[in-house]
Structures are given as structure tokens and as C-alpha cells.
N, C-alpha and C positions, 0 to 999 in steps of 0.2 A: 495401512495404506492411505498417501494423501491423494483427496482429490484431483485431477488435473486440469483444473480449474484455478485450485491453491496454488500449484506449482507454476500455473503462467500466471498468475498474478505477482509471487515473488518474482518469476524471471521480468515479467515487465516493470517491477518494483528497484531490482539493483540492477539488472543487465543494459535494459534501456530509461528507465527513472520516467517512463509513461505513464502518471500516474493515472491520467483519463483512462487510458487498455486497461487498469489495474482493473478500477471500476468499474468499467464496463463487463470485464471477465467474472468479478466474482458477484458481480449482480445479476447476471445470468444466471450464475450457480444458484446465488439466493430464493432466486424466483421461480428456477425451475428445477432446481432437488432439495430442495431443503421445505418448511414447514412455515417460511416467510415472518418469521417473526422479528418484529420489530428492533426486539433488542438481544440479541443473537449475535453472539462473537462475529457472525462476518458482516454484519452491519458497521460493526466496529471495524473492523478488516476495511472496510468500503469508506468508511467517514472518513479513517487516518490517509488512506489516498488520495482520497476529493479537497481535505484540510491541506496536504502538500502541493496538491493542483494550483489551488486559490495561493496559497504562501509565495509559491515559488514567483507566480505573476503580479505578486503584489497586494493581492486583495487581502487586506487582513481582516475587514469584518468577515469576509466568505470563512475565510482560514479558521480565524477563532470560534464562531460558532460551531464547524465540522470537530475541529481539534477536541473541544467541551462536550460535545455529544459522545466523541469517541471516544474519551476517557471514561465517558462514565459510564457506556456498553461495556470498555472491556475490563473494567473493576468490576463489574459483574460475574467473569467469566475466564477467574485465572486458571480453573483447572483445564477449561476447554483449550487454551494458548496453550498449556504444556500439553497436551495431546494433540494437537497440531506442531510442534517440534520448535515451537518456541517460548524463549523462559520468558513468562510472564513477569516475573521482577521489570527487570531489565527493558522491557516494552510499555509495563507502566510509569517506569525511570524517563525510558526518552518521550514517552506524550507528554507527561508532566514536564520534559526540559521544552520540548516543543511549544506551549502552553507559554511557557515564562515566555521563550524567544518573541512569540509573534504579540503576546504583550507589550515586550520591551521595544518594538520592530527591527530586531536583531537580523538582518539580510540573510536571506533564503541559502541554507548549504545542506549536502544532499545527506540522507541518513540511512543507513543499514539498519533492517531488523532484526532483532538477536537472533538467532537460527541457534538451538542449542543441540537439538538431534543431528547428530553425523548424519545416520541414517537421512535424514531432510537434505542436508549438505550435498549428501552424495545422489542424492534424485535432481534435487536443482543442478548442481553439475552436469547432470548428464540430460538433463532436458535443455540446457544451455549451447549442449554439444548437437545435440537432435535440430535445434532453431538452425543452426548454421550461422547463424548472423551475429551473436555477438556473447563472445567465451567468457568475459570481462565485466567486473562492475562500473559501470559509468559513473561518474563520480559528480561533472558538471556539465550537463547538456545544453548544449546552444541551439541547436537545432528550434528553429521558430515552429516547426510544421509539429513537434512534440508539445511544448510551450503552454502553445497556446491553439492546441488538437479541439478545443470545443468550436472555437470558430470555422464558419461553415468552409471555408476557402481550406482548411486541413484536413479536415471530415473525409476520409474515406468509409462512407457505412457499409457496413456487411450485407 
């Protein structure tokens, strides 16, 4: 069983590429069902978010230090990514291409996370179909009110 906490963090991960909701979602999870540890697959889960947040906007020192933290949480913790229904290969493949990109400042393009469990496939599917709002992976979002969601003028808090 995944969380569904994990499961809106993917949807807000590929559906609407929110990576601040991502954050926000599974820091809530972290802090209030889990054990709060520091360096915990979903801390890694949460940096690779916050590293895409800062990317996408341009901040590369934000980006690179999140990106560097989160690689090295989630080299910690490949079996826990396969038991969350993605292949750990393949997610420490794209940190690591991540890493070079915002090195090189290779312009921000949006990325899939391996999902290699159907069984995941088909939860995300169908929590995608539950949101109502959006069936489809977004691929490049323009929406300024996503962007750049930390600024107070986007902020809708809960």
C-alpha cells in the first residue's frame, strides 16, 4: 500500500509539475507519520522537489545544494525506492544527470520519475482521475502562480 501522501506528491510531481505542493505534501507526511529522520528516503523525496523548484526558477545555487543533499539521501536508501514502486537505478541515473545539468546550467526541462511498479502506475492513474483536474503529464508549465508558488502573492495556505 502507498501512502497517499506519496501518491499526491507524484500527481503534483508529473500531473501539474508543482513542485512546491510536492514538498509541502510529503513534508507533512514526514513530520507527521513517519519517525522524522533526517536522512530518510523522503527527505530525499522532498530535496529532489525543492532542487526542481529552485532549477526551474533559475536559482542554481538553491538547486544544486537541494540536488547534492538528495543524492546522497537517496544512495542511501535504494531498496526503500524499490519498495515505493520506483527503480532506484534509473532515479539515481536522473539525479546524477540532474547534478551535471545545473552544473553545466543546462535550462530547466521537466523530468519523469521512473515509476516501475504498474501496480503504482495504476494508483497514480486513478488518483489522477479522482483530482478531476488534470489526466495528463504536464510537461512545461508556464503558469507564474505554479513557478514561483513560494511568493507570497501565489500562496494559498491551507
Amino acid at each position: 500500500m502507498y501512502p497517499k501522501q506519496f501518491l499526491e506528491y507524484l500527481y503534483e510531481f508529473h500531473y501539474t509539475r508543482d513542485y512546491f505542493e510536492c514538498h509541502e505534501v510529503l513534508e507533512d507526511f514526514w513530520k507527521n507519520k513517519t519517525e522524522m529522520k533526517r536522512d530518510s528516503v523522503w527527505t530525499g523525496l522532498i530535496q529532489l522537489a525543492v532542487s526542481l523548484y529552485h532549477y526551474r526558477r533559475g536559482n542554481m545555487v538553491g538547486a544544486k545544494k537541494l540536488i547534492d543533499r538528495c543524492n546522497e539521501k537517496l544512495m542511501e536508501h535504494p531498496d526503500e525506492l524499490d519498495c515505493l514502486g520506483l527503480s532506484n537505478r534509473e532515479l539515481l541515473t536522473l539525479v546524477s544527470d540532474l547534478q551535471y545539468n545545473i552544473d553545466a546550467n543546462v535550462p530547466y526541462k521537466s523530468v519523469d520519475l521512473p515509476i516501475a511498479s504498474e501496480k503504482l502506475k495504476e494508483k497514480l492513474q486513478h488518483f489522477a482521475i479522482q483530482k478531476n483536474e488534470h489526466t495528463e503529464y504536464a510537461y512545461q508549465v508556464t503558469d507564474e502562480r505554479v513557478i514561483h508558488r513560494h511568493l507570497k502573492e501565489f500562496r494559498n495556505d491551507h
